[in-house]
N, C-alpha and C positions, 0 to 999 in steps of 0.2 A: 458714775459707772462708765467704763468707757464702750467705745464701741463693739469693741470685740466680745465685751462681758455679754454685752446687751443681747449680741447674734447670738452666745450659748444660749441662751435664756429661750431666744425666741426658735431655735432648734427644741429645747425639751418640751416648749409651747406644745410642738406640732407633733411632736410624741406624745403628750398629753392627749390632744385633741385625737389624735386617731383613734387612742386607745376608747376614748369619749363619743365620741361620730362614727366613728366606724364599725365598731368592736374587734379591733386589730393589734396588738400589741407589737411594735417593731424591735424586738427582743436586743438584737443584733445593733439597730441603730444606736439604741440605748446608751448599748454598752461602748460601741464606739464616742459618742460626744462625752460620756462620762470619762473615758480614759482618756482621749486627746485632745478632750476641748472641743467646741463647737466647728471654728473656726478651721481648726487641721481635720476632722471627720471630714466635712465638708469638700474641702481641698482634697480629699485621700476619692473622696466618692466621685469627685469632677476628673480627676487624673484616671481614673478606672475605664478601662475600656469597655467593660459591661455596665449595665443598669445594674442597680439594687437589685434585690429581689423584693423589698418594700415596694420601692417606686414601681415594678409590675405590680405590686398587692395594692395598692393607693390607685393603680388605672385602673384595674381590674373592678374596684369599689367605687369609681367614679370621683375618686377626690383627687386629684393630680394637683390643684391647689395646697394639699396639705405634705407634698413634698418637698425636700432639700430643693428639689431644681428650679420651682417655683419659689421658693423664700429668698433665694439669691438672687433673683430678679430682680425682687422689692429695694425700694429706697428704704431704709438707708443704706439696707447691709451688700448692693450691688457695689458699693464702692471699696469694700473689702476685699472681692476677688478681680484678676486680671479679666484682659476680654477676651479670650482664649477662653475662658473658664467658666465665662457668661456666654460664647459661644457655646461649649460643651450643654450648657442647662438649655439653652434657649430650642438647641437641635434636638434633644430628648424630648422636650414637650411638644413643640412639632409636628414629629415625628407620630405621634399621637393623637395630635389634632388639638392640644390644648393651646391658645395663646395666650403667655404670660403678660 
């Protein structure tokens, strides 16, 4: 499986687990990793100039761990995106007070 399958995978994890942990279902997220792939959601949510409105719903619930900006922090899949891009994640959580 290569890498990129792997980060889809571990993106629908974390929509799993919300819907699990949290009792949140990220409707929207969904539907984006399902139509463009993990890897381009991702990229499309790091280029956005606004947060999610998940990723407030994930603070708001105390799981900032179970978002996009936090998974791309993680080894392996930080080596997937630019540092521009792991900048963008790194100032979101921050910003919040979570460190990745």
């Amino acid at each position: 499986m290569s890498r990129e399958t792997e980060f889809h995978e571990a993106m629908l994890d974390i929509y799993k687990r919300a819907q699990r942990e949290c009792r949140y279902t990220p409707t929207r997220f969904l539907q984006m990793v399902s139509e463009q792939g993990g890897l381009q959601a991702a990229k499309g949510l790091l280029a956005s100039a606004e947060v999610s409105q998940g990723f407030t719903t994930l603070w708001e619930k105390g799981r900032l761990d179970l978002s996009m900006e936090a998974l791309v922090l993680r080894s392996p899949w930080c080596e997937l995106f630019s540092e521009d891009e792991l900048a963008v994640a790194r100032e979101r959580l921050s910003q919040l007070g979570y460190e990745a």
